[in-house]
N, C-alpha and C positions, 0 to 999 in steps of 0.2 A: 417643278423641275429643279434638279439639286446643280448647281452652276460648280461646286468645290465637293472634292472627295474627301471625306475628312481622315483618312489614314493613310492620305498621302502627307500631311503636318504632322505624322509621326517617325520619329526614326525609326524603321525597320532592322531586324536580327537579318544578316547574309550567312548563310551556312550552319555550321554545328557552333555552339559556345565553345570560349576560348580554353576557360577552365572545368574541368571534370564536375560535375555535382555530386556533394556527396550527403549522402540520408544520413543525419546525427541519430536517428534511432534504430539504425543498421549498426552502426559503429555501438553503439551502446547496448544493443541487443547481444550482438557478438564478444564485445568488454564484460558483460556479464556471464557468458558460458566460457570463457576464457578464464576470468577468478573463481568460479565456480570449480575449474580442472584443475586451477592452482593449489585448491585449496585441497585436494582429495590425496588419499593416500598410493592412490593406483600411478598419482603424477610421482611421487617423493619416491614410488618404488623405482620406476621407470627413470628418474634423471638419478637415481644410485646407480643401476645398471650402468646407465653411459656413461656416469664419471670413474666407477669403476672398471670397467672397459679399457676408456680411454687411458686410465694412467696403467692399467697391466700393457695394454698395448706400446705405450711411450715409455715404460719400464722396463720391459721384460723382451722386444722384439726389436733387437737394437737396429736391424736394418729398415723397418718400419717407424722409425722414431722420428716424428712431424714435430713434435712438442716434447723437445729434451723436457729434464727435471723442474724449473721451476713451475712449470705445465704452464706459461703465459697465456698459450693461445686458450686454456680451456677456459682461465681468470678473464683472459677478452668476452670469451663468450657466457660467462656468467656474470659481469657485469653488461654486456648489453644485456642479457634474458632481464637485470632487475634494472636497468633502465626503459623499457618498456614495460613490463608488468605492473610497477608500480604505479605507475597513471592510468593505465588500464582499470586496475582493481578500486582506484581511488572514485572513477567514473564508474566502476558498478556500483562503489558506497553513493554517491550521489544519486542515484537512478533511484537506488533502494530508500533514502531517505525521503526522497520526493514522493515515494510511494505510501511510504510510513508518514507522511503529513496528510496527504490525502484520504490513507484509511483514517489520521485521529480524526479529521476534518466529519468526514461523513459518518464518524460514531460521535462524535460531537453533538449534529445533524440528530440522530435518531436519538439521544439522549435527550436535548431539547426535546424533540417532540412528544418522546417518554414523558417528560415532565410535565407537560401542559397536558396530556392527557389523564395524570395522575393528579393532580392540581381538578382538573373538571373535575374527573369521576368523586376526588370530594367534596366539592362542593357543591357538587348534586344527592350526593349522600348527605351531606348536611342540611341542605332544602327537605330531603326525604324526615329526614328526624324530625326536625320543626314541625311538618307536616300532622307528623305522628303523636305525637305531641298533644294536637289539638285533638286526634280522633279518641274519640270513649272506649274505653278498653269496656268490657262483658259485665264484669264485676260493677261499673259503672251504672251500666246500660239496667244492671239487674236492681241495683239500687235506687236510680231512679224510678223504676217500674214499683218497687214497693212503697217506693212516697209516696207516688200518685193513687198507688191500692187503697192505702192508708187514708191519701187527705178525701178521696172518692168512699170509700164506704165512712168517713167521717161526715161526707155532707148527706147519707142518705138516710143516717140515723139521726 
């Protein structure tokens, strides 16, 4: 009979957790189709358009003009865009290097293995030659056959 519950000498979780969890390989999943977009040309044609745009728009539409001449707001928003991309991309280069050690790693892996199998295979072929070596080639085989012809009708004359 159990007299003590043993998970009640544990502090138990009441409700949801305080803070949010978040999947570092969701974030890093997503960091890398983000530098991925950055880096393409479909991105470089698409952020011309808007900054084109926007400065005819704050140029040329004076009653629409949000962003007089030194266009600050667009500079705000092209420093945030490279104050987030930046560590974005930095973490796909991580992700990807981590990747790139792991493939040297397991060619590494099959190289060694490569090598100790090439290593056997010769010096099983060098057993083989040794081997061979010892075995009487024909030309042998035939020679001895006429000595013995030889010293045989020598003993019977």
């Amino acid at each position: 009979m159990k007299l003590r519950d043993e998970t009640l000498d544990q502090p138990g979780r009441v409700g949801a957790p305080i803070a949010p969890t978040l999947d570092a390989d969701a974030i890093g999943r997503w960091s890398e189709r983000l530098a991925r977009f950055l880096g393409t040309g479909r991105y470089l044609g698409i952020q011309t358009v808007i900054v084109v745009v926007w400065i005819a728009i704050n140029a040329a539409v004076i009653t629409l003009e949000w962003d007089p001449y030194p266009f600050i707001l667009l500079n705000l928003v092209f420093s945030t865009q490279a104050a987030y991309a930046a560590p974005l991309i930095l973490l796909a280069q991580n992700r990807q290097d981590i990747r790139d050690r792991a493939l040297a790693e397991r060619d590494r892996e099959v190289n060694d293995r490569i090598l100790s199998d090439t290593e056997f295979l010769s010096r099983e072929l060098a057993a083989i030659r040794l081997r061979l070596e010892a075995v009487a080639t024909t030309d042998e085989l035939e020679q001895i056959r006429q000595e013995l012809l030889e010293t045989a009708r020598g003993e019977v004359t």
